[in-house]
Backbone as a chain_set.jsonl record, in Angstrom:
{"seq": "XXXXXXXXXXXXXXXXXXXXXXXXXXXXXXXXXXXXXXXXXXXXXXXXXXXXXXXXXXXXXXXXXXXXXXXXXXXXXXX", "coords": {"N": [[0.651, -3.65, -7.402], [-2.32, -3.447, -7.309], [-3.624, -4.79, -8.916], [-3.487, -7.414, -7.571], [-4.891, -6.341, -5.196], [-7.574, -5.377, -6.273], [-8.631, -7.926, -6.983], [-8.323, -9.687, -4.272], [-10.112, -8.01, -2.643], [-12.71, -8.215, -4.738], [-13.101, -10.625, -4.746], [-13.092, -11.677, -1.883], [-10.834, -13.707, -1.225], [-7.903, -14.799, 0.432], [-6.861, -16.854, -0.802], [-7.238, -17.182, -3.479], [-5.762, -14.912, -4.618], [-3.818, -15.372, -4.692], [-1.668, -16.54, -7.058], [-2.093, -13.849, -8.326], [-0.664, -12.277, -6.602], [1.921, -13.13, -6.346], [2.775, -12.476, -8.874], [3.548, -9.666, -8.662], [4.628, -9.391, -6.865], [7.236, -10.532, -7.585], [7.164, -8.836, -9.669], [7.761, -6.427, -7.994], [10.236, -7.039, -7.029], [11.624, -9.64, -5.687], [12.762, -12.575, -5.825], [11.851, -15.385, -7.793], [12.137, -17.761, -5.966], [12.523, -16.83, -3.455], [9.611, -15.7, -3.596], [7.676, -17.448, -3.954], [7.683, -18.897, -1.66], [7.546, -17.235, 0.583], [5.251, -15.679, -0.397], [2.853, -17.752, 0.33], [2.9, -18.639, 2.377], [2.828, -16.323, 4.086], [0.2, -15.827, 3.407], [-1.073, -18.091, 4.984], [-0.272, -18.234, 7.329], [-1.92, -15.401, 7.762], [-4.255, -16.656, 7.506], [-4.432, -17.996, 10.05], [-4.05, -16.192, 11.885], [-6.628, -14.595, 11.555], [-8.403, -16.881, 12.361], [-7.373, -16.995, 15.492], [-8.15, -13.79, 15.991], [-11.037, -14.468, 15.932], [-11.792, -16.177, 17.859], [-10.946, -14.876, 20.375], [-12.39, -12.665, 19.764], [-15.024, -13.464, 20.436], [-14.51, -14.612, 23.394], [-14.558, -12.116, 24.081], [-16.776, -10.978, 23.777], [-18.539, -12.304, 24.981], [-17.704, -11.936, 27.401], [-18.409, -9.296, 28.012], [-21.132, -9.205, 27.952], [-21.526, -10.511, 30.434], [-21.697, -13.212, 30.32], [-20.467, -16.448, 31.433], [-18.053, -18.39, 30.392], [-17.708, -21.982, 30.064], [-14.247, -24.046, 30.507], [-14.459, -26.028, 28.889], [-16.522, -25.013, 27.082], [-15.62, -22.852, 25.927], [-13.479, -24.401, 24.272], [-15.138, -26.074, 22.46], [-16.419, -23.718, 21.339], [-14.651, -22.789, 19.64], [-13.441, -24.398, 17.951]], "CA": [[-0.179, -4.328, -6.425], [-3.401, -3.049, -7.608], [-4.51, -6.296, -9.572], [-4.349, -8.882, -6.41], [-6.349, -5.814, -4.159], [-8.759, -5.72, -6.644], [-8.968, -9.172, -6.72], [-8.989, -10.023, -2.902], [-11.268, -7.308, -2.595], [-13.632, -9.027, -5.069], [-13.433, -12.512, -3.987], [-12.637, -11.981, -0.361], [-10.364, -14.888, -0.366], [-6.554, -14.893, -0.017], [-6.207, -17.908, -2.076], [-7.471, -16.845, -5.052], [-5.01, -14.312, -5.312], [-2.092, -15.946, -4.531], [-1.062, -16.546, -8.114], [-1.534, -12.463, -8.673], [0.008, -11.738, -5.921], [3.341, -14.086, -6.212], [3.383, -11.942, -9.864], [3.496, -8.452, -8.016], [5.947, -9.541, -5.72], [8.339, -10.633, -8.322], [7.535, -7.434, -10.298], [8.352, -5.894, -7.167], [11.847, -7.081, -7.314], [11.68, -10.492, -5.267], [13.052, -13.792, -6.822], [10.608, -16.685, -7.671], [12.495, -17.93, -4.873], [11.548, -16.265, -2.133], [8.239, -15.392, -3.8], [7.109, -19.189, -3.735], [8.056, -19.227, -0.18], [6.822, -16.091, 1.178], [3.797, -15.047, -0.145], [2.25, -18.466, 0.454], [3.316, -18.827, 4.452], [2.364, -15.409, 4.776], [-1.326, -16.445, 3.177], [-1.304, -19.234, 5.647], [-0.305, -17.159, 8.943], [-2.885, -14.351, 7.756], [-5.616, -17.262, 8.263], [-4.202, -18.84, 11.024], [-4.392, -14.981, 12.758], [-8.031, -14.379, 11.569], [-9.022, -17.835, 13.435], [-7.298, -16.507, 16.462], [-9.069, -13.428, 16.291], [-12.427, -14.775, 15.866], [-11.799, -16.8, 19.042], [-10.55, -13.533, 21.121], [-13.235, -11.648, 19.909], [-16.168, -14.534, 20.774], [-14.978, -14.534, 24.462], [-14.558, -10.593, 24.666], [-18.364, -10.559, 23.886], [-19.411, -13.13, 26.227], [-17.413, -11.287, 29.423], [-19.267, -7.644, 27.742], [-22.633, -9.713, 28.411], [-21.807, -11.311, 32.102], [-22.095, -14.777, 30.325], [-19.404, -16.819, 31.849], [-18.175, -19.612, 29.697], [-16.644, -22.984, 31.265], [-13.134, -24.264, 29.561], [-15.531, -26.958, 27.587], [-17.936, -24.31, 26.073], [-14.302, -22.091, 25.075], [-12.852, -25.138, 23.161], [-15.845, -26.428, 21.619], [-17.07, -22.386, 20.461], [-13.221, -22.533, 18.549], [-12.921, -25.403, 16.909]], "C": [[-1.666, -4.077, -6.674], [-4.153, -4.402, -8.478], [-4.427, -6.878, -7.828], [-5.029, -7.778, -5.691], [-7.444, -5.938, -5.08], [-9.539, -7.434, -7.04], [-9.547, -10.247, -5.141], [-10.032, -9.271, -2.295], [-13.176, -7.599, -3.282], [-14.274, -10.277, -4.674], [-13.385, -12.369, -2.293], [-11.972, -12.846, -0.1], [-9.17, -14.411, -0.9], [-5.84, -15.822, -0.429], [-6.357, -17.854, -3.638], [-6.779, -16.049, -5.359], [-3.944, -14.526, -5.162], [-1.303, -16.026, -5.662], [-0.679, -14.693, -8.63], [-0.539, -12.028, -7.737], [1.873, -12.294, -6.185], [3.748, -12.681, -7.631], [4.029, -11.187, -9.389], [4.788, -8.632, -7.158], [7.165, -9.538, -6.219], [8.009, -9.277, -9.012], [8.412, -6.201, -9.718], [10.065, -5.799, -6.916], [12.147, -8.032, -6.181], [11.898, -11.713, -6.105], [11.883, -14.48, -6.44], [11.058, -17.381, -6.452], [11.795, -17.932, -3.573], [10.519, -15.944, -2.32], [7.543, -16.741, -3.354], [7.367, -19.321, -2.142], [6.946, -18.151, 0.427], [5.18, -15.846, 0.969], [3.03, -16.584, 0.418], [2.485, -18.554, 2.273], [2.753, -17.559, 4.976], [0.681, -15.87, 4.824], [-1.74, -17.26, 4.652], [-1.383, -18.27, 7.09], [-1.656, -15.964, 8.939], [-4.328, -15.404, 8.099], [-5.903, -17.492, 9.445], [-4.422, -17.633, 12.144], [-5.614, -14.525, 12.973], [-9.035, -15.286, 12.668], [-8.93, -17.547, 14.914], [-8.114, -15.32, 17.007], [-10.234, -13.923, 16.608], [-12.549, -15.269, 17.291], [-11.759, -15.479, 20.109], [-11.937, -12.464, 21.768], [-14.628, -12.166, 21.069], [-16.305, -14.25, 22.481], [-15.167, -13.631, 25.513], [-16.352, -10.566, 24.754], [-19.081, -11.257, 25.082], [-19.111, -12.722, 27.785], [-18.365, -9.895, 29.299], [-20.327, -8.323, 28.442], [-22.655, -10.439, 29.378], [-22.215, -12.194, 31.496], [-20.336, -15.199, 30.737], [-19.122, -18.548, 31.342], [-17.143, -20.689, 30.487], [-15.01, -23.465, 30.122], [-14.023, -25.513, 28.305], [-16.021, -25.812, 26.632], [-16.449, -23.193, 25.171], [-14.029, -23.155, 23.975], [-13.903, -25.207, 22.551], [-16.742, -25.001, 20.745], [-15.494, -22.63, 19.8], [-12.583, -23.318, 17.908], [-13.694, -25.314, 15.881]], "O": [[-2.311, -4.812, -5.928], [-5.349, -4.68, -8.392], [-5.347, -6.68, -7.033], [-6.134, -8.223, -5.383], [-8.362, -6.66, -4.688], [-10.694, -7.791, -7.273], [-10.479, -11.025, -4.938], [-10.802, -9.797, -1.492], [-14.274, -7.382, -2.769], [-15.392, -10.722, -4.413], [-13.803, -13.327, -1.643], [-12.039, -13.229, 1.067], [-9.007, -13.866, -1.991], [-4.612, -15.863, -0.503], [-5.758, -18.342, -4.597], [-6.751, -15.989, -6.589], [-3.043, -13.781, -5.546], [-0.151, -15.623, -5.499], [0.384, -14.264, -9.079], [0.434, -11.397, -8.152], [2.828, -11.519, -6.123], [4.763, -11.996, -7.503], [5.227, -11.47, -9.379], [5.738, -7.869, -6.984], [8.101, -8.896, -5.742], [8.91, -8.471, -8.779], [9.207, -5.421, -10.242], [10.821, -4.85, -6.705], [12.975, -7.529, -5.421], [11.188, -11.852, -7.101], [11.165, -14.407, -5.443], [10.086, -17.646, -5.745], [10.975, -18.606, -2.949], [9.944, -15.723, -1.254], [6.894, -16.829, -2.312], [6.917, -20.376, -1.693], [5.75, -18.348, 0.643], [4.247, -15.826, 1.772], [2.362, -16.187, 1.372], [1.569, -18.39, 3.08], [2.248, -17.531, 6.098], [0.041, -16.166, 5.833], [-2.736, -16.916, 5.289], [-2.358, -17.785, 7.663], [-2.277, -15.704, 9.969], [-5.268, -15.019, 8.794], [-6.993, -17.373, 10.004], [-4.913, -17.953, 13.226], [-5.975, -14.099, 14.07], [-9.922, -14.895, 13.426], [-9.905, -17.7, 15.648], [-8.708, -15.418, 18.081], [-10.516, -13.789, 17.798], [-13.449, -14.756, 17.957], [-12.845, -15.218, 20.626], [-12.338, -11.942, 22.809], [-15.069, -11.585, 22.061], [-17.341, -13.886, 23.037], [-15.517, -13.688, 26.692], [-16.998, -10.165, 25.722], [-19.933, -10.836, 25.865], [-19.719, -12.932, 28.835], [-18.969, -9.449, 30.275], [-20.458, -8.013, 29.626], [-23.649, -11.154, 29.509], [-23.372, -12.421, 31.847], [-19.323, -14.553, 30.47], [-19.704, -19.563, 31.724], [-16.183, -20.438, 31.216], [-14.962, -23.044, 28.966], [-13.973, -25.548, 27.075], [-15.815, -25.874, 25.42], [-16.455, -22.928, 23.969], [-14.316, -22.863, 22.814], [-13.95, -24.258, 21.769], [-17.502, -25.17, 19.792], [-15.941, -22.369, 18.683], [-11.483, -23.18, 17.374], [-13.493, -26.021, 14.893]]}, "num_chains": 1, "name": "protein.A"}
């Protein structure tokens, strides 16, 4: 596993290492199979969790600072 961290660690993105990573996985002792499946859905959910954070965090800060946002100003800060 040490190639795709130093790779997502470089790039910061978890698409660029998707190809190292799929290797690692199968080195690991996962079929191309389930490698082609897995690591890529996981990729996908790990974004799809970051976006959620980001949102989470956005309206933790705005209750810290007594700003009080309306359901408009929520959707349109998270899209």
């Amino acid at each position: 596993m040490q190639e795709p961290l130093l790779i997502v660690f470089s790039t910061t993105s978890n698409m660029a290492v998707l190809p190292s990573n799929m290797r690692a996985s199968e080195k690991l002792g996962l079929t191309p199979e389930v490698s082609s499946f897995l690591v890529p859905l996981g990729n996908t959910i790990n974004m799809a969790g970051a976006a959620m954070y980001m949102a989470i965090v956005s309206n933790f800060v705005a209750q810290a600072y007594g700003i009080t946002l309306t359901m408009p100003q929520q959707i349109h800060m998270h899209i």
